[in-house]
C-alpha positions, 0 to 999 in steps of 0.5 A: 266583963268579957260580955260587956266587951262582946256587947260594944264590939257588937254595937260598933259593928252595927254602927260601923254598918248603920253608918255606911249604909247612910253612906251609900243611901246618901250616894245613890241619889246624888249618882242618880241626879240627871244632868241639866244645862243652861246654854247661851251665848252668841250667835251670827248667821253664815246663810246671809249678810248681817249688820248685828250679832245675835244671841241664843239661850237654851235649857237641856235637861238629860235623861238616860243614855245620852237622850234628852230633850230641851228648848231652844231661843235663838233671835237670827237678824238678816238683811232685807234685798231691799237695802244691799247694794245700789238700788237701779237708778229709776227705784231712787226717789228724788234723783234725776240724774243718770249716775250716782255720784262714785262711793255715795252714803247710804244712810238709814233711820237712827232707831238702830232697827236695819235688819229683818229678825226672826226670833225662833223658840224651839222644843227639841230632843237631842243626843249626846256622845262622849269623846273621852273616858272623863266625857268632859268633851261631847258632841250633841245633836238636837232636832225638832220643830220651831214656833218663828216670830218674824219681822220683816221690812222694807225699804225705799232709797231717797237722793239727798243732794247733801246728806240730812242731819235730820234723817238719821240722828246727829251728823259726823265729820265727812257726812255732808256730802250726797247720800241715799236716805233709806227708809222704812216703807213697808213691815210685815209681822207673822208667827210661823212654824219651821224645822230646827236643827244644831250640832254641838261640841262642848268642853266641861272645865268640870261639873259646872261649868263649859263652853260650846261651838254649834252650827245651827240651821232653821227652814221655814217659808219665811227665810231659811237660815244657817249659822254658828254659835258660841256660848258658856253652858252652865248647870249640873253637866255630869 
């Protein structure tokens, strides 16, 4: 009997011990797991006027000590000098007067495509830095080169003694009057390369999912620009 009873203590022991061992074989892989993020949201330029707001997404895969690496999209819309403000009276077409009625409507083509675009993927490395103990609250910086899709056009101004209904899509109410017809005279479309660079604070409600606030900056030889972004980061963050 008393062997019996020495020989189930024992093997409850080691059970005991099997059991925890799967226990901590099962933790480690899960402590081990590197944290992934996938980022988008909103994005405006703050270098230019702008008649769109723009988007970005992201990946962000970290790797030890708060360095990663990661790739970013962000498409940029800036407006072209050809269509800001009033163009000199002898650059409008069809107008030979020698002042334009005060208040005059600009109008441009119905496509919606107004802007000139630049739509930037870039691979990056970045680091982050917690600002409290639970590192719910981080900031990140993230650098590296940008391979740049750019659109650019160009546009010439044309009086129209009263605006067209034709040019532009549908008229509405109070459209009538005299208006500068824009349109598209000239498109340039090249791939280029430049320099990417984003700071970001992030807040994790938990381990899933968090909001951030970024500035971001592109150069390049095209249109240099800077602005902010705001977005939802989705993944396994810590």
């Amino acid at each position: 009997m008393k062997k019996l009873i020495s020989i189930t203590i024992l093997f409850l022991c080691i059970s005991k011990y099997g059991y925890n061992q799967d226990l901590d074989t099962n933790k480690k892989p899960r402590n081990e797991k590197k944290p992934i993020a996938f980022t988008n949201g909103l994005s405006t330029i703050a270098s230019d006027e702008s008649n769109e707001l723009d988007i970005y997404a992201g990946i962000m895969f970290e790797r030890k000590n708060g360095w990663g690496y990661g790739f970013d999209f962000t498409r940029s819309a800036y407006t072209p000098e050809s269509t800001k403000g009033i163009p000199p009276i002898e650059e409008i077409e069809n107008f030979e007067g020698t002042e334009l009625p005060e208040g005059i409507e600009k109008r441009f083509p119905y496509s919606g495509e107004r802007d000139n675009r630049l739509y930037t993927f870039s691979p990056n490395v970045f680091k982050s830095f917690a600002l409290n103990k639970k590192r719910s609250l981080k900031i990140l910086t993230l650098i590296g080169p940008s391979i740049i899709y750019s659109e650019d056009y160009e546009y010439r101004a044309e009086y129209s003694p009263a605006s067209s209904c034709g040019f532009g899509g549908p008229c509405f109410p109070g459209s009538f009057g005299p208006s500068l017809d824009y349109k598209r005279v000239q498109e340039s479309r090249k791939v280029i390369l430049g320099g990417f660079s984003k700071i970001s604070l992030r807040y994790t409600f938990n381990s899933v999912v968090g909001l951030e606030l970024s500035t971001y900056g592109n150069v390049n030889n095209v249109k240099s620009v800077y602005g902010f972004q705001f977005g939802v980061v989705l993944g396994r963050l810590f």
